[in-house]
Structure formats: structure tokens, C-alpha cells
N, C-alpha and C positions, 0 to 999 in steps of 0.2 A: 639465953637461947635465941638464935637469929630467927624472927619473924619469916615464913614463907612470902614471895610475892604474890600480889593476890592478879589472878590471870582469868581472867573470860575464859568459861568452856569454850565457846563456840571460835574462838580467836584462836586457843591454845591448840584444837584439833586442826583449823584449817588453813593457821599460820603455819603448820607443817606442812610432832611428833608426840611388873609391869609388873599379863600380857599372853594375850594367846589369840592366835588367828589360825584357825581351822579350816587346811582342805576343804571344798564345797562337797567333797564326797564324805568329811568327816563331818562338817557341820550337819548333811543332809541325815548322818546315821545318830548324832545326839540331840536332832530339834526334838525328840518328844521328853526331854530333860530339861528343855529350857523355858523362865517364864516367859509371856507377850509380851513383846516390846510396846513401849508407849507407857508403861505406867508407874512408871521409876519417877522417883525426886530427887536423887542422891547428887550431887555436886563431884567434878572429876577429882577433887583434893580431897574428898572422902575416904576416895580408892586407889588411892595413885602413895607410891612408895618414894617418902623422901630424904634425902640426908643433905648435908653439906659439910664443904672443907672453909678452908678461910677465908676464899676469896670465888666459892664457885659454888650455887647449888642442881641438885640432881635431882628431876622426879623421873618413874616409871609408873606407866601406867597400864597394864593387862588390856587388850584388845580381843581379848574372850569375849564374844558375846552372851554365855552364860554370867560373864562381870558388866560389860558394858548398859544390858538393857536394865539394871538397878539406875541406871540417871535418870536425869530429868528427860523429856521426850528431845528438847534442841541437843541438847550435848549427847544422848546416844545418836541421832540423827547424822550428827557429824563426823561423831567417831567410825559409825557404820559406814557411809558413805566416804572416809579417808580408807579404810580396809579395802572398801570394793575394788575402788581407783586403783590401788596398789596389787590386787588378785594375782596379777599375770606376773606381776614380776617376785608374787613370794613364791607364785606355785614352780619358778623357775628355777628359784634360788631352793626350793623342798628339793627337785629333783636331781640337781648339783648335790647336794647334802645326803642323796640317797636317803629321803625321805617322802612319805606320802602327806606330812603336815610338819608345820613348823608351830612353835608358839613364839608371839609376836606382843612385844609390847611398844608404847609409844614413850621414846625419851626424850628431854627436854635437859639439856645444859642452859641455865642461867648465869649470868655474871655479875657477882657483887661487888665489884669492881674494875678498873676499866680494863681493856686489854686483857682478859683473861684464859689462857692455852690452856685446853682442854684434851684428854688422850681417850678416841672414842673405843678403843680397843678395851678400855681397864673397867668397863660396866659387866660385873658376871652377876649373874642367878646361882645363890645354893638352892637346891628342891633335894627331898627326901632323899637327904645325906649324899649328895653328887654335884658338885659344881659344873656349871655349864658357860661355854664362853659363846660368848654369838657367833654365828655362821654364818651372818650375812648382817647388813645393815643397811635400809634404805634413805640415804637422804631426803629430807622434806623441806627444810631450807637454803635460802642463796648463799654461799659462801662458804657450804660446812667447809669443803676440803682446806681450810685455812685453819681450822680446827683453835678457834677465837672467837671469843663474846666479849661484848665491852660492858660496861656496867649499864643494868637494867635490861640487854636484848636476850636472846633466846636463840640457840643452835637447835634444829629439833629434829629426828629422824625414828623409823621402826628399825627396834633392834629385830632379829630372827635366833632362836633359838632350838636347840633338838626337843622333840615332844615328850623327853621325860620331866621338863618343869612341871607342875601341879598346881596351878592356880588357885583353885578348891581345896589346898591344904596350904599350912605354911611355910612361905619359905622366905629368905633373904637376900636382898640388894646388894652388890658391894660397887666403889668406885675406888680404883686403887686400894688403899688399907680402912677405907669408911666402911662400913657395915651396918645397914637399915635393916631392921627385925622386924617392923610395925605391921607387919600384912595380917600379923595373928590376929591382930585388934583390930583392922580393915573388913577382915572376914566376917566379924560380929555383927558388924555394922551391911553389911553384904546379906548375911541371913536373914538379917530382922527383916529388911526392906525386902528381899524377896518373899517372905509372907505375905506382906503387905502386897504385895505387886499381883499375885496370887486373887488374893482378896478383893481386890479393883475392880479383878479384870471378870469375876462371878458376871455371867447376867443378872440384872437387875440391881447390880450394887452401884451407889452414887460416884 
């Protein structure tokens, strides 16, 4: 099995690019669901969905902030602060799409070798038994429209998706005919540290 490359949170969010990013009228109506930010450890390759083909790997990573503030405080910091940056042009691309929120993860093409074409159309989400294909896609890096990684760089960008994906349950990656399942096992790991995060955040706890 091909070793993932090992990538800086804090490089990999602002060298942009899952996944969910919620309307500021959605987010305002579920913050009393969500824990405090600040007191996550979790590393973004904890939570981030990955696969690869022979010559190209794929992560996705949920921009939910009920997933994001499970990190460390730099790597949610970053991730939250690439969402904000982006606000105006997901809420524009929600209402093209005839939606009030989209879910938004951050993708990342890597190149395991040089010169490697990549098709940014072929990243779908299954969520509870319905395939969804993006409805929008933000570039983050220079060059995407070249739609090429050479071995070792990174193409990164927010996909947008329709709000029936589920981030909170599980569901599946695909790039072309590849298929990542691993979110079920992501989730576990999402819970646990959400207690903990809970716990932290007590007055009076260290």
C-alpha cells in the first residue's frame, strides 16, 4: 500500500484545498450542537478521506465545522479562516444551485508522478444511499485550470456539494471508479475526541 505524503496542516489549508460549509444563517441555527473551538488535537489526515490510483493521490476533507474544530487549535484556525475567505463566493454559488447551504469539503490532488492529468469533475460523494456530484468548485491553487500535478506538488481546491451529504454519518469518496469508505472509521475517531474536547473545555479543567 502507497504511503500517504505527509503534508503540514497549516501549509495544506493555506497552500489552498470531505466536508461541509454552512450558510452563516445555518451555522447560526446549529452552534448550540457544536463543541468550542480551541481544544481539539486531532491532525487533518485523521479526518480527511483518502484513496489513490497509480500515479495520482486524492484526499478530502469536510469543512464542517462541527468536524473541523476536533484539530489541533493552528489547523482549525486555518481551515476556519480558508471557509470565511471563500463565504461570499460559496453563498453565491448556494444560490445558483437553488440552495440556502452547500456542504463544502477541501480537495487536494497530489502527484505520484510527474506530469500527472487529473479530471476534477470525477470526485463524487455517496451520502445516505444518493450520489452527489459537485455543483460548484473553488479553485485554491495557481494553475488548476491546467488540470496537472507533477510528482510531489498539490492542485487544491473546495469542492460544493447539495446539503443532502451527512457528514455525521457515513459515507463515501469516489475518483473515477476508486472508492474510499474510510469516513466510518474517521467518525470514531471524531467522537472520541469530541468528548474530550467537551471535557477541556469544563471550567476548571486543565
Amino acid at each position: 500500500m502507497r504511503s500517504w505524503p505527509s503534508w503540514s496542516d497549516r501549509a495544506a489549508a493555506l497552500g489552498a484545498a470531505a466536508l461541509v460549509l454552512l450558510a452563516p444563517a445555518r451555522l447560526a441555527a446549529q452552534s448550540g450542537d457544536m463543541p468550542p473551538a480551541g481544544f481539539g488535537t486531532l491532525r487533518q489526515d485523521q479526518i480527511a478521506v483518502r484513496l489513490s490510483t497509480d500515479n495520482l493521490a486524492v484526499r478530502a476533507l469536510p469543512l464542517d465545522e462541527r468536524i473541523i474544530r476536533m484539530l489541533s487549535p493552528d489547523a482549525y484556525r486555518s481551515l476556519h479562516e480558508l471557509a470565511l475567505s471563500r463565504a461570499a463566493d460559496i453563498a453565491l454559488a448556494a444560490r445558483g444551485a437553488g440552495h440556502d447551504s452547500l456542504v463544502a469539503f477541501l480537495v487536494t490532488f497530489f502527484g505520484l508522478q510527474p506530469q500527472v492529468r487529473f479530471n476534477p469533475d470525477q470526485v463524487y460523494v455517496s451520502s445516505q444511499n444518493r450520489l452527489f456530484r459537485p455543483v460548484g468548485i473553488l479553485p485554491l491553487t495557481p494553475g488548476w485550470s491546467e488540470y496537472q500535478v507533477d510528482q510531489r506538488q498539490q492542485a487544491v481546491a473546495i469542492y460544493l456539494f447539495e446539503p443532502g451529504v451527512d457528514v455525521l454519518r457515513p459515507f463515501q469518496v469516489s475518483y473515477g471508479t476508486v472508492t474510499a469508505d474510510s469516513w466510518d472509521s474517521a467518525l470514531r475517531v471524531i467522537d472520541a475526541e469530541r468528548a474530550r474536547v467537551r471535557s477541556r473545555a469544563r471550567p476548571g479543567q486543565p
